[in-house]
C-alpha positions, 0 to 999 in steps of 0.5 A: 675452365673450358675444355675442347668439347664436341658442342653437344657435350658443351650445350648440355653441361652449360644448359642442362646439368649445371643449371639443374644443380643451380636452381636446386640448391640455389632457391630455398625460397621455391614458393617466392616466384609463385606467390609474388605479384608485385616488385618489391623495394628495399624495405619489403625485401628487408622485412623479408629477409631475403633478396632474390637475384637472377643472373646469367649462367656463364664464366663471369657471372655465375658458375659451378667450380668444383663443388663450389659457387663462384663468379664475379657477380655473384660474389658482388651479389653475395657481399652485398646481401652479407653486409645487408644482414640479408640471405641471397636465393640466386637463380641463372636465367640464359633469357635477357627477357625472362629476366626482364619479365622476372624483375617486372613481375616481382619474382626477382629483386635484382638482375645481377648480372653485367647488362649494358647501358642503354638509353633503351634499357633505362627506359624500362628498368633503374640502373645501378652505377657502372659496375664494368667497363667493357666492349662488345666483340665479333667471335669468329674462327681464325683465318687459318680456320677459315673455309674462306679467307674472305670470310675473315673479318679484318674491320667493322667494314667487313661485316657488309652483307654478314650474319651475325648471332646475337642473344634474343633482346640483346642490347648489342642489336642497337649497335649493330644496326647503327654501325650498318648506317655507319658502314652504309651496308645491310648487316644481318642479324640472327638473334639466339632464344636458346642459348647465352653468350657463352653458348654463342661463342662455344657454337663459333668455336665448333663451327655451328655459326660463322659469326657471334657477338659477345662481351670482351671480358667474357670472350677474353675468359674463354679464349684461352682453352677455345684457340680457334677463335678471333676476338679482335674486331671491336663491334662497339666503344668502350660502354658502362655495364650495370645491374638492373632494378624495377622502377618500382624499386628506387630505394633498393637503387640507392641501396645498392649505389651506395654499396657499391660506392663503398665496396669498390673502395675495398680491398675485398672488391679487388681481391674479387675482380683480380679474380675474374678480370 
């Protein structure tokens, strides 16, 4: 779990260190990227042998735990893969646009990690079923925390006149544009190159920014051993997360609905979201 570091010491083991040991231990296949000038669908990813996947580095996605690998999707990602007779070369990547450029150029199969549903993003990649049920949250600090107390945010009617730091590219940038309409206010929106969601909420925590946006189930992973902060105003509706594809690669698409149709049935299933959710 996370611990209450100075922000320095955080970035740099989340970003750095981690990632580092990932991306060396994780990619058997180094030539892959290089050499790849195409998406690949099923059949060639089977000839293969191998099926290159990328997801973000944060507690729910994937992570270093002790001395082993672990997160929700990249268990899912793993199971898959085993049940397809498949290996599995898994590489974090924090940019929402790197990973979309990944998929596009073929140097990954599969974007494994918890994206949300939009009519915008099924414009430009094949969703899989909803793998997740979620919301999007303000992070801030509480009340008490405040310098301000009118820089607390009760509702969504507060948020007039606000910045909020989202990831570059992040979906959640429609929502937040749709709610200034629905409040009938500007709302401010810096969006974050360098850092994840995890990242975000780590920089609210310490102070850094007054205002973040992130998935509830992650924000609800880190609250525990970060107190400071609030995570109770609600940004969006409940919205499906799903994994992406090229549209390139509709048979890997069915492959993988169909697994998951199967796996979600399963008590291995339940025995993995039991362990994040």
């Amino acid at each position: 779990m996370l611990q209450l570091l100075s922000r320095k010491k955080w970035i740099n083991i989340s970003t750095g260190v981690f990632i580092g040991m990932l991306i060396g231990t994780l990619l058997p296949d180094r030539n892959h990227a290089a050499d790849q000038q195409h998406p690949r669908d099923y059949a060639e990813i089977a000839a293969s042998g191998t099926i290159h996947a990328t997801t973000e580095y944060n507690q729910l996605s994937f992570r270093v735990e002790d001395d082993t690998l672990a997160g929700f999707h990249y268990e899912l990602i793993e199971a898959f893969a085993r049940d397809h007779g498949l290996n599995v070369s898994v590489q974090p990547e924090m940019s929402l646009e790197r990973r979309m450029e990944g998929l596009a150029s073929g140097a990954f199969d599969v974007i494994a990690t918890g994206m949300l549903v939009t009519s915008e993003l099924k414009d430009s990649l094949l969703l899989t079923s909803p793998i997740l049920l979620s919301r999007q949250v303000l992070i801030q600090r509480r009340a008490d925390l405040m310098p301000d107390s009118s820089m607390f945010i009760r509702s969504q009617l507060d948020l007039a006149g606000r910045t909020l730091h989202v990831v570059k590219g992040s979906p959640s940038i429609l929502r937040i544009h749709n709610l200034a309409n629905e409040i009938a206010d500007t709302i401010y929106i810096k969006e974050v190159e360098k850092y994840g969601p995890e990242q975000l909420i780590a920089l609210v925590a310490h102070g850094d920014i007054d205002y973040a946006i992130a998935d509830e189930h992650l924000a609800h992973t880190l609250a525990d051993s970060l107190p400071q902060l609030d995570i109770h105003t609600a940004i969006s509706f409940t919205q499906f997360y799903a994994w992406g594809v090229s549209r390139q690669s509709p048979d890997l698409l069915d492959s993988l609905n169909g697994w998951l149709q199967r796996i979600k049935q399963s008590a291995e299933y339940k025995r993995i979201y039991k362990r994040y959710f």
